[in-house]
C-alpha positions as CSV (number, residue, x, y, z in Angstrom):
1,X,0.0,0.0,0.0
2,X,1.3,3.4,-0.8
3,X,0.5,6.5,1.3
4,X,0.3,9.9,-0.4
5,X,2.2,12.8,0.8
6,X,2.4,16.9,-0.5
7,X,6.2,17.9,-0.1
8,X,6.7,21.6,0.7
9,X,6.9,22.5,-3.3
10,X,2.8,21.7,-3.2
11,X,3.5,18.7,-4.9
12,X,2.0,14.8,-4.0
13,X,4.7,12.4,-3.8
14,X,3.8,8.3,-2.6
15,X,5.8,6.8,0.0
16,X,5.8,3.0,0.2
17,X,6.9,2.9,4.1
18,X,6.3,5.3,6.8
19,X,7.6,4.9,10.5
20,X,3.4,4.1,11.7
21,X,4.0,0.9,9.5
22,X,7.3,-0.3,9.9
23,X,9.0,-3.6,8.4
24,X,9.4,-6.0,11.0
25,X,11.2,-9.7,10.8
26,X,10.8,-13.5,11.9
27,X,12.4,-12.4,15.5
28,X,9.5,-10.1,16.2
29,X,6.6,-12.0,15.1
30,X,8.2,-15.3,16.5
31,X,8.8,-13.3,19.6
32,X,5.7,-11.9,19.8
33,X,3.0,-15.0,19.0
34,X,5.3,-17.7,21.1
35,X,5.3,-19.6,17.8
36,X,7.8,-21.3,15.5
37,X,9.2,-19.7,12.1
38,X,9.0,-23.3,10.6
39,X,5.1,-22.8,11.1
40,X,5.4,-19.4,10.1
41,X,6.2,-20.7,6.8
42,X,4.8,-23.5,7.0
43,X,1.7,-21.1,6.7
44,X,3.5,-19.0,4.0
45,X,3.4,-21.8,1.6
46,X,-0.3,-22.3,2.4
47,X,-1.2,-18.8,1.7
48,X,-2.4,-18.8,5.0
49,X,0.4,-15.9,6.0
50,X,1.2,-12.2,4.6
51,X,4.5,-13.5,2.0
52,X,7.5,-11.7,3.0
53,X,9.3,-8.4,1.2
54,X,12.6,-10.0,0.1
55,X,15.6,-7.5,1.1
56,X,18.3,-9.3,-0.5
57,X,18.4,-12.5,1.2
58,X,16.5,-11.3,4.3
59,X,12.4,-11.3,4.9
60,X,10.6,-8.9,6.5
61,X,6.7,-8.4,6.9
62,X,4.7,-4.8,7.7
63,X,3.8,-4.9,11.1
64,X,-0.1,-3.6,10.1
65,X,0.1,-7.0,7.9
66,X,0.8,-9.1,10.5
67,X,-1.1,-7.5,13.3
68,X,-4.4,-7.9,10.8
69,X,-3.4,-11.5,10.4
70,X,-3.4,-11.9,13.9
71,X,-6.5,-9.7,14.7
72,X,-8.6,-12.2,12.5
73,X,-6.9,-15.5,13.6
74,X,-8.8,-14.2,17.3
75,X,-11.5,-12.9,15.8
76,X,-12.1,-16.6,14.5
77,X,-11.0,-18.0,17.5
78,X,-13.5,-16.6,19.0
79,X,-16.3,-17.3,16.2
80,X,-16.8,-13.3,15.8
């Protein structure tokens, strides 16, 4: 997703990454959900998980991406 922005010569420019979206990597979200990355890609193959932006030979994910994943995954947990 791109975000528009006006720069101070009155002109729109789009930025692909602001600071409130930030990339984040396999650490974090492995950190944060107690979970393994082998099931994290696991669910990657299965289209079951947001793929990862490929920075050379590293991954990393947008944290809104994952946090929307994970927002539904309880959300259907829960049978909402």
């Amino acid at each position: 997703m791109t975000t528009p922005n006006t720069n101070n010569a009155g002109t729109t420019t789009t930025t692909l990454l602001c600071a409130g979206d930030p990339l984040i990597d396999m650490t974090f979200i492995t950190t944060c959900t107690g979970m393994t990355d082998k099931w994290f890609y696991k669910l990657i193959q299965q289209g079951q998980f947001p793929k990862p932006i490929k920075l050379g030979r590293s991954s990393r994910w947008r944290k809104s991406e994952v946090e929307t994943w994970m927002q539904q995954r309880v959300a259907d947990s829960r049978g909402a």
